[in-house]
C-alpha positions as CSV (number, residue, x, y, z in Angstrom):
1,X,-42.6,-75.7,74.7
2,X,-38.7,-75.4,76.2
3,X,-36.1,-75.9,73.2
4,X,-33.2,-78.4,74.4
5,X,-30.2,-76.4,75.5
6,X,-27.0,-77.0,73.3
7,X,-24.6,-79.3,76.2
8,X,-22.1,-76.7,75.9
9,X,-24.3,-73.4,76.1
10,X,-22.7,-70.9,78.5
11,X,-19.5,-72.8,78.4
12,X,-16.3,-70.2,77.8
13,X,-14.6,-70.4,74.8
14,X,-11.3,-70.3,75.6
15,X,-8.6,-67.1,73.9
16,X,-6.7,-68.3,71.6
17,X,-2.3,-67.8,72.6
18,X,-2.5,-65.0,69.8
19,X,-5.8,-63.7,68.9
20,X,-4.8,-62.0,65.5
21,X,-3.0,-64.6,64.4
22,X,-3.4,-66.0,60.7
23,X,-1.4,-68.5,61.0
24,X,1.9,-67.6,58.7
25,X,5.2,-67.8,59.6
26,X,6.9,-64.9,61.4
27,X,9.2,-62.8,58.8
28,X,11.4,-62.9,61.5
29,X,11.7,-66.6,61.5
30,X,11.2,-67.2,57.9
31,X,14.6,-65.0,57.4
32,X,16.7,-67.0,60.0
33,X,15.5,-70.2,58.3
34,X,16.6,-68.7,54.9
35,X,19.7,-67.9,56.6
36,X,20.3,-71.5,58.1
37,X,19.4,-72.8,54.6
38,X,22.0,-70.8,53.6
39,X,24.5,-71.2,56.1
40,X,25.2,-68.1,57.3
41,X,23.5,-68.7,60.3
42,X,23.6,-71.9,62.9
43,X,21.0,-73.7,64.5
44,X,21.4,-72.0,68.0
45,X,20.3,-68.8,66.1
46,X,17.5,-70.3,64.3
47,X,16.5,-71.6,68.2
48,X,16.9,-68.3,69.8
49,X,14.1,-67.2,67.0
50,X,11.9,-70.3,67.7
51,X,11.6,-69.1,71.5
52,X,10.2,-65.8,70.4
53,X,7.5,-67.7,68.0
54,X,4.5,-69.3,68.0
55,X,4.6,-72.9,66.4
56,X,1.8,-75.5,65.5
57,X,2.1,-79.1,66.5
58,X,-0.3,-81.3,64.4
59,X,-2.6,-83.3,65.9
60,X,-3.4,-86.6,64.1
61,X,-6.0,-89.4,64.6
62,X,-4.7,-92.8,65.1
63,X,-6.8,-95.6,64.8
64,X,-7.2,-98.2,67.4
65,X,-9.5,-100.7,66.4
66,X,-11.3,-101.8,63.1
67,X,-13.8,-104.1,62.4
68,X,-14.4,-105.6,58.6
69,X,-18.4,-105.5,57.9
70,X,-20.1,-108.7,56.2
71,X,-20.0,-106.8,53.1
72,X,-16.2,-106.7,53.2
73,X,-15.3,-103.3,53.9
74,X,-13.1,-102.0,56.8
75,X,-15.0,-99.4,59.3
76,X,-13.2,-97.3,62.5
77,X,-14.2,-98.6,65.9
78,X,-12.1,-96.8,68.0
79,X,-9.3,-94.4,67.1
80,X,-7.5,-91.5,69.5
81,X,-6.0,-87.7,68.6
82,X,-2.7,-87.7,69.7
83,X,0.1,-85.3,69.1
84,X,3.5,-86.6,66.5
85,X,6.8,-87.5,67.5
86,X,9.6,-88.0,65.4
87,X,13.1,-89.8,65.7
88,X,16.0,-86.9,65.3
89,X,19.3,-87.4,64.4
90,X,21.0,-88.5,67.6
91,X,18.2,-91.1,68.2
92,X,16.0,-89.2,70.6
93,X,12.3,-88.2,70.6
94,X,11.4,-84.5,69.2
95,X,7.3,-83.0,69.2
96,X,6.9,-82.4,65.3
97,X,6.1,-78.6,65.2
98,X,5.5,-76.1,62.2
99,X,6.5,-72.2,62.0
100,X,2.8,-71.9,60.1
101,X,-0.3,-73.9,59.2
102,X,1.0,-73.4,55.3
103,X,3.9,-76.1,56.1
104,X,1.8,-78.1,58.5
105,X,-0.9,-78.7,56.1
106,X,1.5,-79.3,52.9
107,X,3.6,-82.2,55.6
108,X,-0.2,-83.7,56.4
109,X,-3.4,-81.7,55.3
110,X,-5.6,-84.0,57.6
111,X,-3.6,-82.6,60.6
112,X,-5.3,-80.1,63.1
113,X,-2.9,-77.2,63.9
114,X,-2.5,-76.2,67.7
115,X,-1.3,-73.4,68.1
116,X,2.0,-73.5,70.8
117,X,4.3,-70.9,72.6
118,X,7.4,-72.5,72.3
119,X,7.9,-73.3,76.1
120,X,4.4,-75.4,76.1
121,X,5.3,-77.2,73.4
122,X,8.8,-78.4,75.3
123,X,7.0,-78.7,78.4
124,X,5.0,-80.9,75.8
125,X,7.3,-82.8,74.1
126,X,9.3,-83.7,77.7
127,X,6.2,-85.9,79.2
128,X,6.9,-88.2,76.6
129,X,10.6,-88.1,76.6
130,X,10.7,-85.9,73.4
131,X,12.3,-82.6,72.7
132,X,10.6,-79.5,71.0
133,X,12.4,-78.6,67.6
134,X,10.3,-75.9,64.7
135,X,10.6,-77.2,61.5
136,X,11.0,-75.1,58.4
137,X,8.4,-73.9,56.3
138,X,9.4,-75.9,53.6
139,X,9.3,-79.3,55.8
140,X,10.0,-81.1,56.7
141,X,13.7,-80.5,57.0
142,X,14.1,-79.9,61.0
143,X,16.4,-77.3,62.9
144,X,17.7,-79.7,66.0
145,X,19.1,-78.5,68.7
């Protein structure tokens, strides 16, 4: 007798952007955002790191529709995975991202980390009008630029 084939058998698995990685933030980064913490460094700096770094944008589940069940309890009937955008100072639209999973998970530990080069996160964030910005490990307080 044939065994059913999984539906995905054979199907690549695709390489993750960097295969070793364990998700923590970059000593590099973590000492400019010390430093903009501190002020001894600005913003440009911190985003001059951020395009050598990998980041994590959070993906969330958003529910669409509910129904309430004759016994009075509230079940999901349809809900999506989308991606988080935030309002930033001057009133425009920014991609949340994370310098690690640590932060990501501490902002929202439901959230699935997807691991982003900087420039495919902007490239991103711009369909929807938004603008890439990293935020700090100890989020969320955001670096704009």
């Amino acid at each position: 007798m044939n065994e059913p084939q999984p539906r995905f058998s054979g199907a690549p698995v695709p390489t993750p952007p960097i295969p070793d990685d364990d998700g923590a933030v970059s000593g590099e980064l973590a000492a400019r955002l010390d430093a903009f913490a501190a002020g001894t460094v600005g913003a440009e700096q911190v985003l001059a790191e951020l395009c050598r770094s990998r980041l994590f944008v959070p993906v969330v589940a958003g529910l669409e529709e509910a129904d309430v069940g004759t016994d009075g309890l509230r079940r999901e009937k349809q809900s999506t995975m989308a991606t988080v955008l935030v309002q930033n100072p001057d009133g425009g639209r920014a991609l949340l991202a994370f310098s690690g999973i640590e932060p990501l998970t501490r902002w929202r530990g439901e959230a699935r980390p997807v691991p982003l080069a900087p420039p495919l996160a902007g490239r991103g964030a711009g369909g929807d009008g938004g603008r890439t910005r990293g935020l700090d490990r100890n989020g969320p307080e955001a670096v704009w630029g």
